[in-house]
N, C-alpha and C positions, 0 to 999 in steps of 0.2 A: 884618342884611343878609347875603345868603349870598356867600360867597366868589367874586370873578368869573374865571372861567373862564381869566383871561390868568392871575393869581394861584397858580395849579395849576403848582406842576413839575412839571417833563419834562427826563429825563435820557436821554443816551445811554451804551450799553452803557459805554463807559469811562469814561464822566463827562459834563459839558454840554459843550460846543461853543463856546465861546466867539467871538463875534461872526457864529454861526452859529447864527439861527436853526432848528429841526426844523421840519419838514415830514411834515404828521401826515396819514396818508391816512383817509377815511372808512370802514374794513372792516367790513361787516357779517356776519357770521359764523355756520354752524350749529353754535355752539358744543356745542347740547345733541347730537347726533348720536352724539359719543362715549359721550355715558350711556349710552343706548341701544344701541350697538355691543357698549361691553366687556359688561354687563348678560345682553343674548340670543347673541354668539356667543364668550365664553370658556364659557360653561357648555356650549356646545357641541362644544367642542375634547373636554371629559371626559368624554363621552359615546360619541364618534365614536372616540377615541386610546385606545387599550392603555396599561395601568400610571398609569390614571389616579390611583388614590389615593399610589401612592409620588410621584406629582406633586404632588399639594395636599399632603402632610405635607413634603417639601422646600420647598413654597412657604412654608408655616407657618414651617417653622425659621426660614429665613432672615426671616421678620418679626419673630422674637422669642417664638414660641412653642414648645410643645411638638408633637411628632411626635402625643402622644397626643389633639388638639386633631381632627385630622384626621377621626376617628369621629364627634365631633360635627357636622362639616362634612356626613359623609356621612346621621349618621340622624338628625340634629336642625337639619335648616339653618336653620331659623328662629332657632333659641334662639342658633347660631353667629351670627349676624347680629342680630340685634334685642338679643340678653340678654331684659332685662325690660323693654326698649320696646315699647309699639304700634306705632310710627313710627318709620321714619329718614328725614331731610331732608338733600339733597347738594345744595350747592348749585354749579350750572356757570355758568363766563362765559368770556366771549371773551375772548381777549386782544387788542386792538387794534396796529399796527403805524404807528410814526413811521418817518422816513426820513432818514439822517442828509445831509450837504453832497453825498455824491456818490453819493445815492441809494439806499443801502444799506438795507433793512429792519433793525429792532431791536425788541426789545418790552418790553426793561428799564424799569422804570419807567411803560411805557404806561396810560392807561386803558383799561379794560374796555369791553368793548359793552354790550348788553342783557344781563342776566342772567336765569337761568331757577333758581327753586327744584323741584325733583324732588321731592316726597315718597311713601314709598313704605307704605300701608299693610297692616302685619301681618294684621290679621284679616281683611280684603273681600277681598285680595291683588290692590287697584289703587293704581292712582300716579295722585298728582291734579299739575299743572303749573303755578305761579303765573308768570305772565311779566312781569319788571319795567323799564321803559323807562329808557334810559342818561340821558337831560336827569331824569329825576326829583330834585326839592328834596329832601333829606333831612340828618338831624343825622350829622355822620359824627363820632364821638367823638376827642375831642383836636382838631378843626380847625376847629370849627361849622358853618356850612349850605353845600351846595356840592353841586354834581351828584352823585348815587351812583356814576356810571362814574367819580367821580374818587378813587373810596376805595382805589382796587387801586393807584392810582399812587401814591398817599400812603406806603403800609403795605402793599400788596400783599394777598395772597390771605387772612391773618389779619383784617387792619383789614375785607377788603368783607364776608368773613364776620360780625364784629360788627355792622357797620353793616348787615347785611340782617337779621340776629337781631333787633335792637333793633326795626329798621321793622315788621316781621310779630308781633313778641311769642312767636316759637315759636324755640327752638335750632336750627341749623344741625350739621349730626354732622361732615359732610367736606364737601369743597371740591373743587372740580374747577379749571383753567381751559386753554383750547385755543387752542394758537396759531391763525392763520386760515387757513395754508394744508392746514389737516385738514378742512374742509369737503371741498374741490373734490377730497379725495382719496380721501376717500371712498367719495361720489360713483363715484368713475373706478373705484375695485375694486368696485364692486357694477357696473358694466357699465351706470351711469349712472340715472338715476330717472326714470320717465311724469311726468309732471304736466297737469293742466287749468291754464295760465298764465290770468288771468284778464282778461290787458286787454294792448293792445301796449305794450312797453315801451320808449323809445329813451334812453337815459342815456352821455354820456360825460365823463368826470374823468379829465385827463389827467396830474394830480398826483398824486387819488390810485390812477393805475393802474386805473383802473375801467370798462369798457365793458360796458353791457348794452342786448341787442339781441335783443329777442324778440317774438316774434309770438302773439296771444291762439290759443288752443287747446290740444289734449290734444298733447303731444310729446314724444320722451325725450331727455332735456336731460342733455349731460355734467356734470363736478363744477362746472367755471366757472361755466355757465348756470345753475344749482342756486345756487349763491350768490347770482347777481346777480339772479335774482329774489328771495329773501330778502334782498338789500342795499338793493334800490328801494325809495323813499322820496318820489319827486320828482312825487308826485299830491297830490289834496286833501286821503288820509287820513294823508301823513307818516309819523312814528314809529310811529304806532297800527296802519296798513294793513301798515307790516314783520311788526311783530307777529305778526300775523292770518295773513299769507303762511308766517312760519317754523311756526308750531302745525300748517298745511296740511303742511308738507313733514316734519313730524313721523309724522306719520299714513302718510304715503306712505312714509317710510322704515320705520317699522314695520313696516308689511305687505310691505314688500318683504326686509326682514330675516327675516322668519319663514316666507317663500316659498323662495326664490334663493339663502340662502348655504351653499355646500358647500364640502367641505371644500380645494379648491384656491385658494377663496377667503380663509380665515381667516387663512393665513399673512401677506398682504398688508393685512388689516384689522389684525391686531394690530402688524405694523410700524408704519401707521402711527398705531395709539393712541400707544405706546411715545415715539414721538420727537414726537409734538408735544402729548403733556397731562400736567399735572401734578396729581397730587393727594394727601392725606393720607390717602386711602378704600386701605384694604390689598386685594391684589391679592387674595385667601383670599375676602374677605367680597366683593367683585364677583363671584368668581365662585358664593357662595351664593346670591347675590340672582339673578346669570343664572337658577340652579336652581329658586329660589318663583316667577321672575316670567315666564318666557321663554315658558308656554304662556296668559298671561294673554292676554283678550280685548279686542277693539279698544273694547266698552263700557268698558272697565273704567281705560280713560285716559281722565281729565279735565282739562282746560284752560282759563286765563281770564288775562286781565292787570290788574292792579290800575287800578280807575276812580283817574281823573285830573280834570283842570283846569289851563287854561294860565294861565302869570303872568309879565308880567315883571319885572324888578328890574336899575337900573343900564341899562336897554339889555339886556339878557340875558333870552334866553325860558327860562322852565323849565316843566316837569309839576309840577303839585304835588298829590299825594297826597289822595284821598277820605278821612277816618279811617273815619267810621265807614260807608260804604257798602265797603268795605275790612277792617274789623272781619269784618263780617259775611262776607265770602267768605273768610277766613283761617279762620271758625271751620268750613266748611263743607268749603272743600278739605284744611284741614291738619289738623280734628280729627278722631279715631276715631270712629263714627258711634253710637259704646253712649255716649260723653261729651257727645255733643250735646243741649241740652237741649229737651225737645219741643216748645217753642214753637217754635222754627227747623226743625221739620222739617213740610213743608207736605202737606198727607193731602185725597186727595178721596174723598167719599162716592157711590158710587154705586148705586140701588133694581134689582135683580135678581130680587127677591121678588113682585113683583107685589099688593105690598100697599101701599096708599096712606101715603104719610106714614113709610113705613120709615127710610127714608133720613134725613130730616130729625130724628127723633129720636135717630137713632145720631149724626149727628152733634154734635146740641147736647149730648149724652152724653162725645162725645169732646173739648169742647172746653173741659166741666168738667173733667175729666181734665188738661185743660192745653194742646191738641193743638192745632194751628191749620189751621183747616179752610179751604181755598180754594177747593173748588169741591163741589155737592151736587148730584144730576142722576138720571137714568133710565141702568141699565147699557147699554139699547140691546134687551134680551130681559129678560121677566119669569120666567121657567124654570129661575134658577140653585137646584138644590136644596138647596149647601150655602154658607154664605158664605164670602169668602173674602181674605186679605191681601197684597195685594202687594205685597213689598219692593223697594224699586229703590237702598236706600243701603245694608246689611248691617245695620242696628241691631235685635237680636237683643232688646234692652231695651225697644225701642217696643213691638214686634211683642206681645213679653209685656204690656204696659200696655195693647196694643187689644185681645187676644183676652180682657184681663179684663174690659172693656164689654164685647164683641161676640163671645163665639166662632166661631172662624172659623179653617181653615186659611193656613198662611202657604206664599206660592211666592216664589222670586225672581225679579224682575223686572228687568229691563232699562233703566238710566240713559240719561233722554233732555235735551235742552237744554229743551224744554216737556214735558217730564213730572214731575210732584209727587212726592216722595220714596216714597210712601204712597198704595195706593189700597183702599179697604176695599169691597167688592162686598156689596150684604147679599143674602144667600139665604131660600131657603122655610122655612127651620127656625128663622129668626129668633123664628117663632111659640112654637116650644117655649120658648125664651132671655126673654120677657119673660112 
């Protein structure tokens, strides 16, 4: 039976409150914002600022390393940042805000919000986003079953770390987590965010401090407004449609990040990383990864929220966890794409050659091989001379296992939400090949 939600302490900064109830607001938070923030614009401060290297080797020291650490930073930033991993996974959450007797915010002991696993991979050099809802069921170690937003308050930023390790089956590296009012502040140093709102919005909570009041269409919405559409909740899709909303406003900060920020603006972004997130991710290695990741392309973010299923228990609603349709998107977004194994990587065939039955052979070919074939068809033109591979996931290993059926040159392709990992084009030269 999972732990019921009244059962969850909640402590205030000095202790509980005795015969005084908290008063827990609903804050819905872009917690991930700051990934993203310190990520693309410290690596820009180094770039823009004179004596930047005697910057990062004092950053260095004062973490605990050496001054000569600082070289690797500049001609090996990868290997500074990764070692011998393909991947690193940060994971960020919100920090939620109670309200003590005379209204005071605290976030001691609070539950988390939604959490977001970032993982950022070495060799394709994209980040995939798993987005994980705060009512999800999960085992949180030492306490048994009880909402995931409730791990941070148990044990804090260690315990949620474990308990999201455990759920996904991949290591978590560092941990982020962001107070709430670093959204809205965001926000305000960047001179606010466009968005396409998708529907009117009227919500007021006057406990928890909460008013949103928006009108469907494209507008530029200060930091508050930016929140409280990512805090809305109060339609059909609930927890699921916040989701959907915060991934939206991910997108939209990115590109507005990689446009607008100069440098009169960083001084104000980094103040307020500084004072409202915490994390065990060194401030050295954030700013390497600004440097791998800050020219990456808006393809090259991928995003999804773990499939769900409602349940109750006790009177108590929770999300309970898909395994194994969850399995499968854990191995897709968080594993390297040379580790995946080819049955999971989905390849369409399509006849370019102008010869009848091309196609069809190459693929029952490919699917001895192991390969899972989902779609088989006419390229659209019969004139392609030479054949050809398109990769759309980086897997360097497939690529080599197709052109040993089929050779064929390989291009990279472009990640779509309906597009196949894989699309093998047969050409006219096919003829020479068999």
């Amino acid at each position: 039976m999972p732990i019921p939600a009244t059962e969850i302490p909640v402590f205030a900064a000095s202790g509980s409150l005795p015969g005084v109830p908290p008063r827990k607001t609903r804050r819905k938070l872009l917690r991930w914002i700051l990934t993203l923030l310190f990520l693309l614009l410290l690596a820009s401060v180094l770039t823009l600022v004179g004596g930047a290297y005697y910057l990062v080797a004092s950053q260095i020291e004062k973490e605990g390393g050496k001054k000569e650490a600082a070289v690797k930073f500049w001609l090996e930033p990868e290997k500074y940042v990764f070692g011998s991993k393909k991947r690193l996974n940060i994971l960020c959450m919100g920090v939620d805000y109670n309200y003590d007797s005379k209204g005071m915010p605290y976030s001691k002991s609070a539950r988390s919000d939604t959490m977001m696993l970032f993982s950022f991979d070495r060799q394709s050099k994209s980040v995939s986003v798993i987005s994980i809802p705060r009512d999800l069921l999960v085992s949180i170690p030492g306490y048994g079953e009880a909402k995931i937003n409730a791990a941070y308050a148990l044990g804090g930023a260690r315990l949620a770390r474990k308990t999201v390790s455990n759920l996904l089956g991949v290591p978590v590296d560092y941990c982020m987590s962001v107070r709430v009012q670093a959204a809205s502040q965001v926000v305000d140093a960047l001179g606010g965010l466009t968005l396409d709102v998708e529907k009117k919005m009227d919500y007021d909570d006057n406990w928890g401090n909460l008013h949103i009041h928006l009108k469907k269409g494209r507008h530029k919405l200060n930091g508050k407004q930016v929140v409280g559409y990512c805090r809305f909740r109060h339609d059909e899709e609930g927890d699921l449609g916040r989701i959907r909303r915060q991934q939206q406003v991910i997108a939209a900060l990115t590109r507005q990040l990689k446009t607008r920020v100069k440098l009169d603006t960083l001084p104000r972004l980094v103040k307020v990383f500084e004072k409202n997130v915490s994390t065990d991710l060194p401030k050295s290695r954030m700013l390497a990864l600004g440097r791998i990741f800050r020219g990456m392309d808006r393809s090259r973010l991928r995003s999804a929220r773990l499939e769900v299923s409602d349940a109750e228990y006790g009177g108590i609603m929770y999300l309970v966890p898909q395994t194994e349709a969850n399995r499968a998107l854990v191995r897709r977004l968080l594993t390297s794409p040379d580790d995946l194994p080819l049955s999971e990587l989905t390849v369409e065939v399509l006849n370019g050659s102008g010869i009848e039955g091309a196609a069809t052979r190459a693929a029952d070919r490919l699917e001895r091989e192991g390969f899972q074939v989902v779609f088989v068809g006419d390229a659209g033109r019969s004139d392609y001379p030479h054949s050809r591979v398109v990769d759309r996931v980086g897997s360097s290993r497939a690529c080599q296992r197709m052109i040993g059926v089929v050779p064929a040159k390989v291009e990279q392709g472009t990640p779509g939400p309906a597009s196949p990992d894989l699309t093998l084009v047969i050409g006219r030269d096919i003829k020479s090949h068999n």
